[in-house]
C-alpha positions, 0 to 999 in steps of 0.5 A: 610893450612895442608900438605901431602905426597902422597906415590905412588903405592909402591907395590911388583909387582913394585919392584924387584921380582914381575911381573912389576919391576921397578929397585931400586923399594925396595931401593925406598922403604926403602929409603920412609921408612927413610924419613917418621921416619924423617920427619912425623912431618912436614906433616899433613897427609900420605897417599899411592897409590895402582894399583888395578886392577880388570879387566881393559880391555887392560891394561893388555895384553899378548903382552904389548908395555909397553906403554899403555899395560901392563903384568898383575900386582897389582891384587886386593887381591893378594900378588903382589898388597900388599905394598912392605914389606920395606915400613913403613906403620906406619904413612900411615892414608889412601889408595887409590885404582885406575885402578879397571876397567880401566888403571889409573895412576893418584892417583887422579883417586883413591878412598878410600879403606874402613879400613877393605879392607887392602890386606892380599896378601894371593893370589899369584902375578897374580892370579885372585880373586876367587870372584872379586866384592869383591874388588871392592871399595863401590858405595859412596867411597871417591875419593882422591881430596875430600879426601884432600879438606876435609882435608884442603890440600893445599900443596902434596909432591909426592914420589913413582914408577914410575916416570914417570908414575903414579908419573908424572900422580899423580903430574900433576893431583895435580897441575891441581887441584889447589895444590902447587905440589913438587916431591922429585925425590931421593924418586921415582923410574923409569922406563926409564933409563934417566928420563929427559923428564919426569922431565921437563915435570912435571916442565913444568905442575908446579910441583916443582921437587927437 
């Protein structure tokens, strides 16, 4: 059995500064860091998230209701897109790149970003790629449930942003799939101010919450 943590969409645009801040989103960052030095050897595999959006119709919308509309955010090939510079990406062996044409919120909806396809950020934090199709994933890409199957993956742990958004999605999607799910809430951030109902409906869906 192999184990793996799964760093959820820990981006710029989701942090302090960039143009969907989730407060405590750099500390969330930093703290991800610290955790993975200390304890990189207790997993087989680390992997990571990333909002990459395209063009995802109504997900993005100039009136939001910040529920299932959005202010552009974590377009592909820009800064706002990038890893937040506090995340240590040194033991990170794999990405995975979701909502490129549509909302997605689960990393389950995710698919594997080729090696060479790292974002530079070079692009300011909302500004469309000159040319899109560039960042579109490839038509035989891996999505992340064969990814861990491949890999032998019975048990995730989940950390990242948001709570209780695509940290909730990506967990429940987990245990739908048949893996032992455990989220460690110190490590995630949120964008409700009282995350209670989002803890419970994970505990609910079988995920362990510590």
């Amino acid at each position: 059995m192999s184990r793996a943590l799964i760093i959820v969409d820990v981006q710029n645009d989701f942090c302090e500064g960039g143009s969907l801040a989730v407060a405590g989103g750099a500390d969330t960052a930093g703290a991800i860091s610290e955790y993975v030095d200390a304890h990189h050897n207790e997993f087989d595999h680390i992997i990571a998230t990333q909002d990459w959006h395209i063009d995802p119709g109504a997900h993005f919308s100039d009136t939001p209701d910040l529920k299932d509309s959005w202010p552009r955010h974590c377009v592909a090939g820009t800064r706002g897109a990038e890893l937040h510079p506090d995340l240590d990406t040194e033991y990170i062996q794999a990405y995975f790149q979701k909502g490129q044409f549509t909302a997605a919120y689960s990393g389950f909806e995710g698919l594997l970003a080729p090696e060479d396809a790292v974002p530079t950020g070079e692009r300011q934090p909302g500004a469309m790629p000159a040319d899109a199709a560039a960042y579109a994933p490839p038509e035989n890409a891996i999505g992340l449930d064969d990814w861990l199957q491949s890999h032998d993956v019975e048990d995730v742990v989940v950390v990242g942003i948001a709570t209780d958004y695509c940290v909730m999605a990506t967990s429940l999607d987990a245990v739908q799939a048949g893996y032992s799910v455990t989220v460690i809430r110190s490590l995630t951030a949120g964008i409700a101010e009282d995350l209670e109902d989002a803890v419970a409906e994970m505990e609910l869906g079988g995920v362990e919450v510590s």
